[in-house]
VONU-861707 format. One record per atom (N, C-alpha, C): x, y, z. Coordinates in steps of 0.05 Angstrom, whole numbers, plus 5000, padded with zeros to 4 digits. Layout:
! VONU-861707
XYZ...
//
This chain:
! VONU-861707
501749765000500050005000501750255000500750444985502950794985500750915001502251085013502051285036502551485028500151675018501351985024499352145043501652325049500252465079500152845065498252935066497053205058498653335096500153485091501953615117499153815120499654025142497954275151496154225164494654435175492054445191490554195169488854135194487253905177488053745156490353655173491853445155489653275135491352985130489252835124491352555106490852315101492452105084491252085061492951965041491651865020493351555020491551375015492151075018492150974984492850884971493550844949492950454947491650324942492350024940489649934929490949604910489149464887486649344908484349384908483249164929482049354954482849634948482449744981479249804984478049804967475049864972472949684991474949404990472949195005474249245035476249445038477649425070477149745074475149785067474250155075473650155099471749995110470250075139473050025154475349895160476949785172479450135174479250215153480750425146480050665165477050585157475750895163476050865200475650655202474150565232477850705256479950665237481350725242482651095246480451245236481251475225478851615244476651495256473951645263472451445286472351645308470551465325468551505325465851575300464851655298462051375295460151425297457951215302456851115285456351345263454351285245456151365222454851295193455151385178454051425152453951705130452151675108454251715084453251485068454651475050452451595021454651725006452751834983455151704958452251664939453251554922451351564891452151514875449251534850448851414836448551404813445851194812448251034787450351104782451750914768453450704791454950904816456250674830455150584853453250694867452050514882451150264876450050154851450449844845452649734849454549854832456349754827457949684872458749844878460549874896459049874927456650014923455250064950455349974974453849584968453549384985456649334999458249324977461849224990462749405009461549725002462449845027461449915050458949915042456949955069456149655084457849365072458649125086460849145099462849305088465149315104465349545138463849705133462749885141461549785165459849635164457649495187459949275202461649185187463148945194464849045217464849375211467049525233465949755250463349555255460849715279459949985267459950065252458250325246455650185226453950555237450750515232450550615205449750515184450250665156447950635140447250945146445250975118446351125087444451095075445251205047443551385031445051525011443051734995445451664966443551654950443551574919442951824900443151894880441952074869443352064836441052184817442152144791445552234780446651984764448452064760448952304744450752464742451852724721452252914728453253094723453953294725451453594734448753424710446053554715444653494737446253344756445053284781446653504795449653664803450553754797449754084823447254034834446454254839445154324869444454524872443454644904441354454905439654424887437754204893437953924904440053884893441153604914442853544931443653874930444954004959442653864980440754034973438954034994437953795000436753604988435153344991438253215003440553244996442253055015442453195043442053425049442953575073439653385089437253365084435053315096435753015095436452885080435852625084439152595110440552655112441452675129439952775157438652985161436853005183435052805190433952635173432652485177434252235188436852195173437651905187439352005209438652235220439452325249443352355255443252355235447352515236447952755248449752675263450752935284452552925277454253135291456053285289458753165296458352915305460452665308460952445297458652485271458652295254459552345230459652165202461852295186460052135153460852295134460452245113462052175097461651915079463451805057461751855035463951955016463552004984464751714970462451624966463251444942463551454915464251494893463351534868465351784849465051794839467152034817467152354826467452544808467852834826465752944828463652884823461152974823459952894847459952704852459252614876461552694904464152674900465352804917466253094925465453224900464853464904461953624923459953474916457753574935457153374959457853124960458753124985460253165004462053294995463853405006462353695008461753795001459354055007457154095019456553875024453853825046455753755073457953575073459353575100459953885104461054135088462154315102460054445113457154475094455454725116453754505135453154245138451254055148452654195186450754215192451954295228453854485228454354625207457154875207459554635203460054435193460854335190461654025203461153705182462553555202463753445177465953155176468253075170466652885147468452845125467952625110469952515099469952305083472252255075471252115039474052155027472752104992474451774992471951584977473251384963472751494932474651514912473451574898474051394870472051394849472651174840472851154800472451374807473451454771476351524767477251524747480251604746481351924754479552114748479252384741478252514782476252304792476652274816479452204830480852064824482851834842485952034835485952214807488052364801487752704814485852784816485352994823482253114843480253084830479053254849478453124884478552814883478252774914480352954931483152984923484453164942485053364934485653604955485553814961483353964976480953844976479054004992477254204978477654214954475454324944473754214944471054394951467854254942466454434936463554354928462154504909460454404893458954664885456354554862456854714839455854614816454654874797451355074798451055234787449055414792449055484764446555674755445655684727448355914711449856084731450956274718453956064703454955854730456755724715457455494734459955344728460555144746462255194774461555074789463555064820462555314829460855494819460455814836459455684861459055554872458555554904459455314904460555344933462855174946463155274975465655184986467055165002470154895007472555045017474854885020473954735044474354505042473254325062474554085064476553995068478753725069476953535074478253325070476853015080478652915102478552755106480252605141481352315126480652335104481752055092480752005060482851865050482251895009482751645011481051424998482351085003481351094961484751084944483650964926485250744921482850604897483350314898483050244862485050224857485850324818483650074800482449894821481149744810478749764800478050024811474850134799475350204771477550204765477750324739476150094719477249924734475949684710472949684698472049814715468749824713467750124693469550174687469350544681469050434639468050584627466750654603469250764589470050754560472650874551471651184551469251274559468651564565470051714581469651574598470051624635473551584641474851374626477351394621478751624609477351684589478451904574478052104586476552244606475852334620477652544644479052244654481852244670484052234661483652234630485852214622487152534618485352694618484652954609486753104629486253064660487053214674490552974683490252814675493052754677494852874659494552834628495953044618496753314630494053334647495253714650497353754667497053564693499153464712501453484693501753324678504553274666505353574644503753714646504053924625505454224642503354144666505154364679506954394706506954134707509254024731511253834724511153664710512953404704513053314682515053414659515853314640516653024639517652884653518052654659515252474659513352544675510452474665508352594640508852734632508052754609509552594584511452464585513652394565512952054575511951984591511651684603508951654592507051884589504451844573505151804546507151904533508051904506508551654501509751504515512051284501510250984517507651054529506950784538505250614517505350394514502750334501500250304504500250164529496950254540497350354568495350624568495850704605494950554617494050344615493650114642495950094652497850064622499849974640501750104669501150324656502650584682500050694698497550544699495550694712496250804739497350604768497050624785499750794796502450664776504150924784503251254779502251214755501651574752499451584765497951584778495751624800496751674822499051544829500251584856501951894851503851874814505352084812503052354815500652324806499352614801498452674833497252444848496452554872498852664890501452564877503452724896504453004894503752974868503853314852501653544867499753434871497353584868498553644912498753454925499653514951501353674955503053694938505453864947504654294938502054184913501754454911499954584929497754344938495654464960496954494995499254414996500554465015501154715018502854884995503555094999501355284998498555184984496855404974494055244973492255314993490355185005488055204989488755504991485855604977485555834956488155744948489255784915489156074907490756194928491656454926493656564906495756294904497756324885497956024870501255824877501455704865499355434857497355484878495055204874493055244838493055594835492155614814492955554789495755354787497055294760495355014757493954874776491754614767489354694753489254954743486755074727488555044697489654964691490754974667489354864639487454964630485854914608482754924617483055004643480654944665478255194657479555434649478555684639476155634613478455574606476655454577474155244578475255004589472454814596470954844606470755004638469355054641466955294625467455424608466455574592465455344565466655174555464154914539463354824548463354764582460754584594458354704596458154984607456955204611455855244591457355234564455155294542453555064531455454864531453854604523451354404557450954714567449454614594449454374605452454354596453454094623452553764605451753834589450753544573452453404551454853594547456953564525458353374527460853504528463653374536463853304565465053114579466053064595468453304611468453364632469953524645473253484632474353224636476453254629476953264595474453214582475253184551475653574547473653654559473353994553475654104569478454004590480354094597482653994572481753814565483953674537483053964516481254034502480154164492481654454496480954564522482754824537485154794530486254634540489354614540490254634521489754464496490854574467489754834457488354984459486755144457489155434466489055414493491255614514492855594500494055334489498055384486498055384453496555404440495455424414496555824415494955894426494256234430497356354447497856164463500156364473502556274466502756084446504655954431505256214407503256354402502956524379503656764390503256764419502957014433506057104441508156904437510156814456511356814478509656724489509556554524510856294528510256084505511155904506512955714491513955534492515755434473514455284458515255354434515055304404514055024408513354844394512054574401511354424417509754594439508954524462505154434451504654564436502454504430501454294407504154264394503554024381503353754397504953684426505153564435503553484450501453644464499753594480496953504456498053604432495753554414495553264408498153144398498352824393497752684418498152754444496952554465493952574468493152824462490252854469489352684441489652574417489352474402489452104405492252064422492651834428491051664452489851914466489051754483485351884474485251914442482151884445480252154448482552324458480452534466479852744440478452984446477053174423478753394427479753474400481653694407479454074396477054034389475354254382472754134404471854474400469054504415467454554391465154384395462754554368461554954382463755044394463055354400465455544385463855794373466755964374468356104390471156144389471756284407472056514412470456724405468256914403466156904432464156664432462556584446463856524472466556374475467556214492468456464509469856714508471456894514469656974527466356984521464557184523463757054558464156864550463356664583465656634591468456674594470756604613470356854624469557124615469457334632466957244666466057064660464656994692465956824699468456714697469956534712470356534740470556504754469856454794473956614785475356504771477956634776478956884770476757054762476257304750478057454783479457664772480557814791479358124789477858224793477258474778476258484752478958654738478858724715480058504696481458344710483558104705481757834702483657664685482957394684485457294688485057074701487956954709487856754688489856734669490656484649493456304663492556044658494955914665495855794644498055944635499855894609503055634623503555544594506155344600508555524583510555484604513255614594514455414579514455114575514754904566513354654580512754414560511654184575513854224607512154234629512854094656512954354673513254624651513754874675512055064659509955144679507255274683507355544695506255784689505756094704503256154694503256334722500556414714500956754708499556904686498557014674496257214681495557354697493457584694493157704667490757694656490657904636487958064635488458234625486158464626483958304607481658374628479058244605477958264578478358604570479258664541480858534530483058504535485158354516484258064518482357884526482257584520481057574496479457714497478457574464479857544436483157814442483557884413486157654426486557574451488757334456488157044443486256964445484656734429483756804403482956984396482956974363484057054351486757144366488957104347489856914327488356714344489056424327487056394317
//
């Protein structure tokens, strides 16, 4: 089993191992003396996963109820904010009890957002079980919903007490949902680790490197939320193509592309424009173009970028007058960029 430990206030581990989903309650039981517990989950992995954990769960004396809810993104919202915050009142959870996220970032994103305001706050912890889950959003502590103006506008930073992933859910995952995670691994490797981005190049199938680069991105992603919690500075170089997608989910109302296919999308998109702009080095964007190709993904949006510019100006990372772009100085080294909100549009159609 790999061990990584998130340092700072409200620490927290991440457990890494093939198999670990059937030894959850044993994990958790170890991390929380807590009585009860609600597990949320939706309506794709609760079949799948549910019973194994809420058996393991009971096996290690806790009381466990559950809340299910449609899978996607269009579930996604205050509305099931709320029906999970009540059905929690109902199965009588206090403030010493704790919530597990089962299921991909959708699900660990708003449960993880019903634990931060539920009683002013109590503890949960993410299994999570998509790739795009297991590489990025279970850690760091972001949580959140979308709302009609755009995605993630309400939230709160809210850590978990424990991340148990277990690389074997992958097996169950759709070549969608793969591609998916594949999205935001690239970006890892695009703007921290040339060495991982170049091991995506030369593999033949990412199975084969699944579980090392899961362990390599979640260690990436620790070392940045360590220094930068709540992404004042260096935590904001994990938005890298993030600008952009989130602006085609938003237009394609969340029914489109997949989160990480529309960060594949961004990303060539960004170093496309500031490749021209000269920010970055010269064939950086061909490069991220052939992997996003190799591993499947869509390198256009059916929107123009006209339209797209017109919606990054409501970006949650808007600074004022500013938009923060996170441009690459070359594959593996990343800055970020303020630019005046006038100047984005004629920055992207430049190209």
């Amino acid at each position: 089993m790999k061990t990584i430990t998130v340092k700072g206030k409200n620490g927290y581990k991440i457990l890494v191992e093939k198999g670990l989903i059937s030894k959850a309650g044993e994990h958790i039981r170890e991390t929380t003396s807590a009585k009860k517990v609600f597990l949320i989950s939706d309506s794709n992995v609760m079949p799948l996963y549910g019973n194994i954990v809420s058996d393991s769960l009971k096996a290690n004396g806790f009381e466990v109820s559950a809340f299910s809810f449609e899978a996607g993104e269009k579930s996604k919202n205050l509305d099931t904010i709320t029906q999970m915050i009540y059905a929690m009142c109902s199965s009588g959870i206090g403030r010493t009890d704790i919530v597990v996220a089962l299921g991909g970032g959708v699900v660990g994103d708003m449960a993880g957002f019903a634990s931060a305001i539920y009683l002013r706050g109590i503890d949960f912890i993410q299994i999570p079980t998509t790739l795009l889950s297991q590489v990025d959003s279970s850690v760091g502590g972001k949580t959140g919903c979308d709302i009609e103006y755009g995605k993630n506008l309400v939230g709160a930073f809210h850590n978990p007490r424990l991340v148990l992933i277990d690389a074997n859910t992958l097996k169950t995952l759709s070549q969608k949902y793969m591609n998916d995670g594949l999205g935001e691994v690239i970006k890892y490797g695009a703007i921290k680790s040339s060495k991982l981005f170049k091991s995506l190049e030369e593999c033949e199938k990412f199975e084969d490197i699944a579980e090392k680069t899961i362990i390599e991105c979640v260690d990436i992603k620790r070392q940045v939320v360590q220094k930068d919690f709540t992404e004042k500075g260096e935590r904001m170089l994990l938005n890298f193509g993030h600008t952009v997608a989130h602006a085609i989910e938003k237009y394609e109302n969340f029914e489109g592309m997949a989160h990480g296919e529309a960060v594949g999308v961004g990303m060539l998109a960004i170093t496309k424009a500031s490749e021209k702009a000269g920010y970055t080095e010269k064939g950086s964007a061909k490069r991220i173009e052939k992997l996003l190709e190799k591993f499947s993904l869509p390198l256009t949006a059916a929107v123009s970028a006209d339209k797209l510019t017109d919606i990054m100006l409501f970006d949650k990372k808007r600074r004022g007058s500013k938009i923060n772009l996170v441009l690459l100085k070359k594959i593996g080294s990343s800055f970020v960029e303020p630019m005046e909100s006038e100047k984005l549009k004629a920055f992207f159609l430049e190209d």
